[in-house]
C-alpha positions as a printed NumPy array, in Angstrom:
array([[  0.   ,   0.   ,   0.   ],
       [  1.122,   3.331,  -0.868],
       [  0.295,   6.649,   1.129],
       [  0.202,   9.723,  -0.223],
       [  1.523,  12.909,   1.727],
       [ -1.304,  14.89 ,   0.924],
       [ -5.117,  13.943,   1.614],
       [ -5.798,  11.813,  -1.054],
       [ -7.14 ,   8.644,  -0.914],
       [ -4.006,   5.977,  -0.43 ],
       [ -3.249,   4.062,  -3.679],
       [ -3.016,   0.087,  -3.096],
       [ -0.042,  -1.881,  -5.138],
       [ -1.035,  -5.65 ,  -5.574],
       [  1.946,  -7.682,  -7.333],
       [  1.553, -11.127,  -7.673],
       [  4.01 , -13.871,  -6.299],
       [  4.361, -14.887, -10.295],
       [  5.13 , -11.399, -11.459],
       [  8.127, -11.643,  -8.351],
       [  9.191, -14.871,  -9.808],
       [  9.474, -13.387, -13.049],
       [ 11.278, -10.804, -12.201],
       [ 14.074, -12.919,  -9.649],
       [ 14.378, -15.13 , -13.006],
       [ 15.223, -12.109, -15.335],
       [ 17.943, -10.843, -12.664],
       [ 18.998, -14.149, -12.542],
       [ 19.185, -14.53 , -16.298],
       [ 20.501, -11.48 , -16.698],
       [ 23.6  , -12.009, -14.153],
       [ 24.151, -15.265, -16.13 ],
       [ 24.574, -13.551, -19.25 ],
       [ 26.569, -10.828, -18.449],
       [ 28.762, -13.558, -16.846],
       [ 28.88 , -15.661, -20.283],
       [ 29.518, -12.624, -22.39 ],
       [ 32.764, -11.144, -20.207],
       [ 33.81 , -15.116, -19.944],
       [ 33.583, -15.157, -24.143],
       [ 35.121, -11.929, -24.037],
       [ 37.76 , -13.172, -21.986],
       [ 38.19 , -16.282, -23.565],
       [ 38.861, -15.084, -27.067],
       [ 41.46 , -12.192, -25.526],
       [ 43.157, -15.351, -24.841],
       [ 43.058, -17.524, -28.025],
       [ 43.791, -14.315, -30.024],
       [ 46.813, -14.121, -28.312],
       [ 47.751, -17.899, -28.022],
       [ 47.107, -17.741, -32.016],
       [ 49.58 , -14.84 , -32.375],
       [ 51.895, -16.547, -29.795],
       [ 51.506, -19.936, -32.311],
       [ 52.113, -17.65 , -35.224],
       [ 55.132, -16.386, -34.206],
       [ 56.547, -20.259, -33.185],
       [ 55.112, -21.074, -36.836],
       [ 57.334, -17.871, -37.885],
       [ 60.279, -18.993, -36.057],
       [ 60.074, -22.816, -37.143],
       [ 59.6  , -21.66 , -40.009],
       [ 62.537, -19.265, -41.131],
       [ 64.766, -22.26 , -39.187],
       [ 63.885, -25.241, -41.185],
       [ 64.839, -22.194, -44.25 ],
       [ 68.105, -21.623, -42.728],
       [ 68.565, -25.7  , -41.937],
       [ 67.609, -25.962, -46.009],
       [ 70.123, -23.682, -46.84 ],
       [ 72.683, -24.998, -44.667],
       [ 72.136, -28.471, -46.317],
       [ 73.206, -27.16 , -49.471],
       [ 76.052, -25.914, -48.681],
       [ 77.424, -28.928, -47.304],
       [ 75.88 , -31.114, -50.111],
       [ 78.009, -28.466, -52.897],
       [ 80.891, -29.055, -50.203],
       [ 80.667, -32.566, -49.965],
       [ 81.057, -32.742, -54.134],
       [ 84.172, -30.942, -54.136],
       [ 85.893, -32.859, -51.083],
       [ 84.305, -36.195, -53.743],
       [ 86.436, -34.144, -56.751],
       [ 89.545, -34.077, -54.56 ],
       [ 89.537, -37.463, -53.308],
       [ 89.074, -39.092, -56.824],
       [ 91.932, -37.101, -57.77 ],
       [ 94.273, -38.365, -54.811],
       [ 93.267, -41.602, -55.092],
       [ 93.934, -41.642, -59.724],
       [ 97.52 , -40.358, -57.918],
       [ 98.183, -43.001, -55.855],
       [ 96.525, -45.778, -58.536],
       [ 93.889, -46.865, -56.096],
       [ 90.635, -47.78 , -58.213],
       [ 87.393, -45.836, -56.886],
       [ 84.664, -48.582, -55.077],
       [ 81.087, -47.754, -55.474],
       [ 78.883, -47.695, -52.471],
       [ 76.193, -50.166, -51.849],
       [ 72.899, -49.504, -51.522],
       [ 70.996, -51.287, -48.385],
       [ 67.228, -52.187, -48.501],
       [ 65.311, -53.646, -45.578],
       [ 64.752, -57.073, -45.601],
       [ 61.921, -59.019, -42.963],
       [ 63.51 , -60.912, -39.841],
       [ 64.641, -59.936, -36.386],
       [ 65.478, -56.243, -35.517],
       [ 65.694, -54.579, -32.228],
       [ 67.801, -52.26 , -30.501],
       [ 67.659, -48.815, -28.784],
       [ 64.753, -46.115, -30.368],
       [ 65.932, -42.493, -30.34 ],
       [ 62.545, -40.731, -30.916],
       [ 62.473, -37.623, -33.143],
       [ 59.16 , -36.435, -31.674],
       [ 60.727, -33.021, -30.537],
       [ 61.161, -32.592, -33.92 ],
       [ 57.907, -33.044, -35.15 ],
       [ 57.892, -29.542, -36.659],
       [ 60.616, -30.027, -38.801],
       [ 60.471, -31.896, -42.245],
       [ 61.52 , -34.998, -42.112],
       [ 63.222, -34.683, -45.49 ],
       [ 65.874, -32.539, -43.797],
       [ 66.68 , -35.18 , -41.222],
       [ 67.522, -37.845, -44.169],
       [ 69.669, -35.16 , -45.759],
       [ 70.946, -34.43 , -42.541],
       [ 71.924, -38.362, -41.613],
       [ 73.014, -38.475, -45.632],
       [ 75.691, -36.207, -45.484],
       [ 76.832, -37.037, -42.327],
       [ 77.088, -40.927, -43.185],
       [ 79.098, -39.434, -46.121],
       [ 81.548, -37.068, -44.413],
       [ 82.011, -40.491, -41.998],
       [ 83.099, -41.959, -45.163],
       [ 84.867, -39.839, -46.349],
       [ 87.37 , -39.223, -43.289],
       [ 87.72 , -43.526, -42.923],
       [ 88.887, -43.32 , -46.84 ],
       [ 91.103, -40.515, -45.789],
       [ 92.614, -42.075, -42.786],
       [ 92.872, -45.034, -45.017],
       [ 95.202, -43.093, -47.513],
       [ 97.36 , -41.772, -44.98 ],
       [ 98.091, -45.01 , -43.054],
       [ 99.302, -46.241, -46.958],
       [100.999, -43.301, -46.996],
       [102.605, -44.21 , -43.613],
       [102.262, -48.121, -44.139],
       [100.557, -48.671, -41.214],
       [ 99.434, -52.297, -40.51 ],
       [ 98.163, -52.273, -37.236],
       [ 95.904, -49.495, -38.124],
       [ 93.968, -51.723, -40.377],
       [ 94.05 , -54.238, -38.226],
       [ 91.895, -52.267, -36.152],
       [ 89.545, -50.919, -38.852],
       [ 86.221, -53.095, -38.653],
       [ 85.674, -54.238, -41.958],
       [ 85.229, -57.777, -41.106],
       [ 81.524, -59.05 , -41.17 ],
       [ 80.426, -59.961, -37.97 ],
       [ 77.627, -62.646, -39.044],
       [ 76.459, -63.379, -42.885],
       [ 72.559, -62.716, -43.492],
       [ 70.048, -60.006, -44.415],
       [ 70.576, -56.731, -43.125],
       [ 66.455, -56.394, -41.721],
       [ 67.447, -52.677, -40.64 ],
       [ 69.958, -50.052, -41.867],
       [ 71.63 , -47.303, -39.805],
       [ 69.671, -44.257, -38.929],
       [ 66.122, -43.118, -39.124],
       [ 63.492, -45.51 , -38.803],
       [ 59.943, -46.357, -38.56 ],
       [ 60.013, -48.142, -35.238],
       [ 59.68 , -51.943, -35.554],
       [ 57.696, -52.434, -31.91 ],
       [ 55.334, -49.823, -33.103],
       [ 54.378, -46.592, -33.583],
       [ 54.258, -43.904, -35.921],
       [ 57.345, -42.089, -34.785],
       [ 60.623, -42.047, -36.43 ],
       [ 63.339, -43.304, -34.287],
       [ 67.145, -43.338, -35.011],
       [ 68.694, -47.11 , -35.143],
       [ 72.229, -46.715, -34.379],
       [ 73.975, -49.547, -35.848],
       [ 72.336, -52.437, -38.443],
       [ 70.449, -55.855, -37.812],
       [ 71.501, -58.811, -39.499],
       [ 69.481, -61.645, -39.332],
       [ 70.174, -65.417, -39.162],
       [ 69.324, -68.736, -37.595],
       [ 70.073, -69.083, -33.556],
       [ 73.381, -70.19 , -32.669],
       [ 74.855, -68.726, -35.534],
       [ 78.79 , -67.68 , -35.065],
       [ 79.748, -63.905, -34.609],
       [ 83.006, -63.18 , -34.969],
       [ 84.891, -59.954, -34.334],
       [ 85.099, -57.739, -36.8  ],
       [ 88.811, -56.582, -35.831],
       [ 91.709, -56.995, -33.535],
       [ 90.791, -55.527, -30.295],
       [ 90.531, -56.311, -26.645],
       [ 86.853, -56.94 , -25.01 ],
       [ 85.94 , -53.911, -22.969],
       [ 82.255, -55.602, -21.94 ],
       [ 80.705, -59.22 , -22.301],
       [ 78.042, -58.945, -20.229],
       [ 73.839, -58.587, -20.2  ],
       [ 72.184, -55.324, -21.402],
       [ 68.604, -53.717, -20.4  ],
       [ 67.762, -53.201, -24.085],
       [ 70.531, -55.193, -26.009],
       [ 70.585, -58.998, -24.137],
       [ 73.754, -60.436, -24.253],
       [ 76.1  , -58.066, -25.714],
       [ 79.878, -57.864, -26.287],
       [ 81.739, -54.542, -26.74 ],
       [ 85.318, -54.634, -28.361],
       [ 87.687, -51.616, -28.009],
       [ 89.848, -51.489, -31.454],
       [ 92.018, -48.926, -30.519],
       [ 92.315, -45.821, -32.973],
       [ 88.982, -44.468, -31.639],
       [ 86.785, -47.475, -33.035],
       [ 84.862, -49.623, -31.025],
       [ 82.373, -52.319, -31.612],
       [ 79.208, -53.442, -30.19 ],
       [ 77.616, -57.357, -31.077],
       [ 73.999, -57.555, -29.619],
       [ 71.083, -59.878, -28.847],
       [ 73.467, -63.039, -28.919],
       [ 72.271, -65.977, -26.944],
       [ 75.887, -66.889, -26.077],
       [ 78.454, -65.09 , -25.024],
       [ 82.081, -66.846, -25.541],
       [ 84.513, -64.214, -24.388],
       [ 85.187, -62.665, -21.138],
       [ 86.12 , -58.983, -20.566],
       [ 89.812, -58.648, -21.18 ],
       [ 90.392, -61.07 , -23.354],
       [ 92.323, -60.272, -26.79 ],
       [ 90.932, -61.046, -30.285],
       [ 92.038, -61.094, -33.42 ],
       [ 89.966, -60.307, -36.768],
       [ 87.578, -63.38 , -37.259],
       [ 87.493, -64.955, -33.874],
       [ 84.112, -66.299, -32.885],
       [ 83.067, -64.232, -29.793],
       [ 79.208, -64.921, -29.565],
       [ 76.89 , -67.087, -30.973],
       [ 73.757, -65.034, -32.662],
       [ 70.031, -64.995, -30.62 ],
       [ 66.906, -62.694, -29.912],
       [ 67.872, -61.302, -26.374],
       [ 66.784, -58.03 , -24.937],
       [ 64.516, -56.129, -26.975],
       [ 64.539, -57.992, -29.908],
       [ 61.55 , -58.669, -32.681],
       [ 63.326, -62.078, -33.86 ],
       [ 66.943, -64.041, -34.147],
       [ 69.284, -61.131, -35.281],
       [ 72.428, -59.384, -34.463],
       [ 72.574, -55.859, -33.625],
       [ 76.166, -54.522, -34.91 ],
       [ 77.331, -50.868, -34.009],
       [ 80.117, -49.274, -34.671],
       [ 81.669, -46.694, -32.748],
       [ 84.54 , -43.815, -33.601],
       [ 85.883, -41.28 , -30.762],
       [ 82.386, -42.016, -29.007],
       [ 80.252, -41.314, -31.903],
       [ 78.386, -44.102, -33.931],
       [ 79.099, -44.733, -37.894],
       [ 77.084, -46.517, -40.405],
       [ 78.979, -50.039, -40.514],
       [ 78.576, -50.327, -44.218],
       [ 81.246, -47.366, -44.04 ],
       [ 83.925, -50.184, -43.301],
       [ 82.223, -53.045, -44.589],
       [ 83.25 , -54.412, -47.67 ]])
C-alpha cells in the first residue's frame, strides 16, 4: 500500500508472487549472461593471443627449417668438391674408386635402442635424411682418408683395427639411422647400428683386432659384447644368446666371440652390430666391404 503525503485517498499496489518470480528469473538470467559474455570476451582475448603466440613459433620454425635448407646445401656443394679431390688423390696413388652399396630392408629380427624424433615433429623430415646423408658421407669420407694416410705411412696395425670384417652373414632387416620403429608406432626413431638376421646359434666373430671392454647382459641389447679397437673405433655385437669371451680377453679379426640370438629387446633371431669412432656411432657399411 502506498500513502500519499497529501489527503488523497491511499493508492493500493497488488503484485503477484508470479510477477516476483518473473522478475528474480530475469535478474537471474541477466547475471548469467553478463557472466557468459565477459567469460567469451575473456576467452577469445586469450586464443587471439595464443594464435599470435603460435604464429610467431610457426614464424620462427619456419625461417629455421629455411636456414637448416640452406645450410644443407652448402654442405651437399661441399661434400662434391671434397668427392672431386679425393678421386683425384686416389687416380695419384693408382687406387681404383669402389662404389657404395645400396641397403634395402629385408623381414627378420630387428631390435635395438629407439631415439625418438618427436621433438622434432615440426621439422620436415626430409631434412633429417639429408641431414643423416651427409653425415654418413663425411664419416666416409674421413675412414677413406685415414685409409690413404696409413698407406701413406704403411701402417698395418691401423687396419688391423679398422672393422671391416663381417660380424655374421645374413640379411641386413634394418639399416643405420632413421626408422619407422619396428615395436610400433608412428614415430621415427634413429637405429644406431644395423640388424643382421640369421638362424640361432649362428657364429659372430669380431670384426677386428681388439681387446673386449664388456661381455656382459644389457637392459635393451641382451647379451652383448663390446670390443675396443684402438684408434677411436669400437664395436658393439647384440642380442646373442651366447656369449664366448670374457672382458679382457684379446681377439684377433675373425674370432668367434658370440653365438647369434633374440635377447633383450629384440623382434626375432638377429644381431645388432654398431660401430663406434671417438664415441660417436658410424654406419657399418662405411667399413664393410
Amino acid at each position: 500500500m502506498l500513502i500519499p503525503q497529501t489527503a488523497d485517498k491511499p493508492y493500493t499496489l497488488n503484485i503477484s508472487t508470479l510477477t516476483i518470480k518473473t522478475i528474480a528469473i530475469s535478474l537471474v538470467l541477466l547475471v548469467i549472461i553478463t557472466a557468459g559474455v565477459f567469460t567469451i570476451f575473456y576467452n577469445s582475448r586469450l586464443e587471439l593471443q595464443a594464435v599470435k603466440e603460435l604464429r610467431q613459433d610457426n614464424q620462427m620454425k619456419a625461417e629455421t627449417i629455411e636456414w637448416l635448407d640452406q645450410e644443407i646445401k652448402q654442405l651437399e656443394k661441399q661434400k662434391k668438391e671434397i668427392t672431386d679431390k679425393q678421386n683425384e688423390i686416389k687416380k695419384l696413388m693408382g687406387i681404383k674408386d669402389d662404389e657404395n652399396k645400396e641397403v634395402t630392408s629385408v623381414s627378420g629380427g630387428k631390435g635395438g635402442a629407439d631415439v625418438s624424433m618427436h621433438q622434432y615433429a615440426s621439422v620436415d623430415e626430409d631434412i633429417f635424411n639429408r641431414i643423416q646423408n651427409l653425415r654418413t658421407y663425411l664419416d666416409r669420407q674421413e675412414q677413406e682418408l685415414d685409409e690413404l694416410l696409413a698407406q701413406v705411412n704403411n701402417s698395418p696395425e691401423y687396419f688391423r683395427s679398422i672393422p671391416n670384417q663381417w660380424p655374421v652373414s645374413g640379411d641386413i632387416t634394418s639399416p643405420y639411422g632413421w626408422r619407422k620403429s619396428p615395436f610400433g608406432g608412428r614415430t621415427q626413431t634413429f637405429h644406431d647400428g644395423i640388424d643382421i638376421a640369421n638362424d640361432v646359434g649362428t657364429d659372430i666373430v669380431a670384426a677386428a683386432d681388439g681387446e673386449v671392454i664388456f661381455s656382459g647382459y644389457q637392459a635393451v641389447y641382451g647379451r652383448t659384447v663390446i670390443i675396443d679397437h684402438g684408434y677411436g673405433f669400437t664395436t658393439k655385437y647384440a642380442h646373442n644368446s651366447a656369449l664366448l669371451v670374457e672382458k679382457g680377453d684379446k681377439v684377433k679379426k675373425g674370432d668367434v666371440i658370440a653365438k647369434l640370438g633374440s635377447t633383450g629387446r629384440s623382434t626375432g633371431p638377429h644381431l645388432h652390430f654398431t660401430v663406434t669412432k671417438w664415441g660417436n656411432t658410424q654406419d657399418p657399411l662405411i667399413y664393410l666391404p
